[in-house]
C-alpha positions as CSV (number, residue, x, y, z in Angstrom):
1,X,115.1,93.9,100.2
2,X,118.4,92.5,100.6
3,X,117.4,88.8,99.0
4,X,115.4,90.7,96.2
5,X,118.9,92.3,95.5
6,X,120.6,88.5,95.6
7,X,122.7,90.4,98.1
8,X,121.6,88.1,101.5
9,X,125.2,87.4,102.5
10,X,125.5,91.2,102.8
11,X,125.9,92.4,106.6
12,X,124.8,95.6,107.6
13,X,127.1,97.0,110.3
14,X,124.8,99.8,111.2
15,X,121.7,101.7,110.0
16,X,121.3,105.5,111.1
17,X,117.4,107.4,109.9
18,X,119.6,110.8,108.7
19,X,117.5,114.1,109.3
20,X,115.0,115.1,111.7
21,X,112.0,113.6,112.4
22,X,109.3,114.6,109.7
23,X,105.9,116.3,110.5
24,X,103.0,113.9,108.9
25,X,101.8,114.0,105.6
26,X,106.1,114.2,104.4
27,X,108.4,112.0,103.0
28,X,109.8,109.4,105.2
29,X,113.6,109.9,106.8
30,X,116.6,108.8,104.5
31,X,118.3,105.5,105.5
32,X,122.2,105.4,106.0
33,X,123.1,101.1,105.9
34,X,126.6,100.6,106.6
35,X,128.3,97.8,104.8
36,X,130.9,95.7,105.9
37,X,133.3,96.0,102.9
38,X,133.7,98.5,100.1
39,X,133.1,95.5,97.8
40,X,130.0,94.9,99.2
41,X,128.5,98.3,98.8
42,X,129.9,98.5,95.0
43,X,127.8,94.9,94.6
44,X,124.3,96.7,96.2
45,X,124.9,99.9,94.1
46,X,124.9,98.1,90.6
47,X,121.9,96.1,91.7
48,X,120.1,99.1,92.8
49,X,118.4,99.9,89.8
50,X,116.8,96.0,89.2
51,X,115.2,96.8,92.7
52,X,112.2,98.6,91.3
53,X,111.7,96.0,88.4
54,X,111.9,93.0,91.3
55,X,108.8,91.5,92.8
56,X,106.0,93.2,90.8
57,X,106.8,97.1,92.0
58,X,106.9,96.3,95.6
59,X,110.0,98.1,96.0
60,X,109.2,100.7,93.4
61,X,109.2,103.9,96.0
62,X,112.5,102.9,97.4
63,X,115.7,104.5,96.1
64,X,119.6,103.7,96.9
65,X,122.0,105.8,96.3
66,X,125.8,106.3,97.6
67,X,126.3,108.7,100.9
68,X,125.4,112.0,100.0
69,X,126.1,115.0,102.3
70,X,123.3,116.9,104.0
71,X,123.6,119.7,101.3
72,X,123.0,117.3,98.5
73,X,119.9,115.3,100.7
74,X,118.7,118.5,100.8
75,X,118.2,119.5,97.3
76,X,116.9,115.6,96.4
């Protein structure tokens, strides 16, 4: 996903799955990536929204968006 982005020289510090565990049949966990600079975040965030146009929809179910609280997950 990263080289689809042009974003490989990006390192992820950590990944967390937010949530609990989903029952079958629902939507798969969120995905918390931590960046290692600010910079590098702002760079994945504008490319976001080519991800879905990239590679003939392969990547067309998969959303990133900035931290949002548990609330806000929540109501998405």
């Amino acid at each position: 996903m990263m080289q689809e982005e042009g974003c490989e020289d990006t390192k992820v510090s950590k990944a967390i799955r937010l949530g609990k565990k989903p029952d079958t049949g629902m939507k798969p966990r969120s995905m918390k990536l931590v960046l290692e600079t600010e910079e590098k975040k702002m760079s994945l965030l504008k490319k976001a929204k080519n991800l879905r146009l990239a590679n003939e929809g392969r990547w067309n179910t998969v959303f990133i968006h900035q931290d949002l609280t548990p609330r806000e997950r929540e109501m998405t």
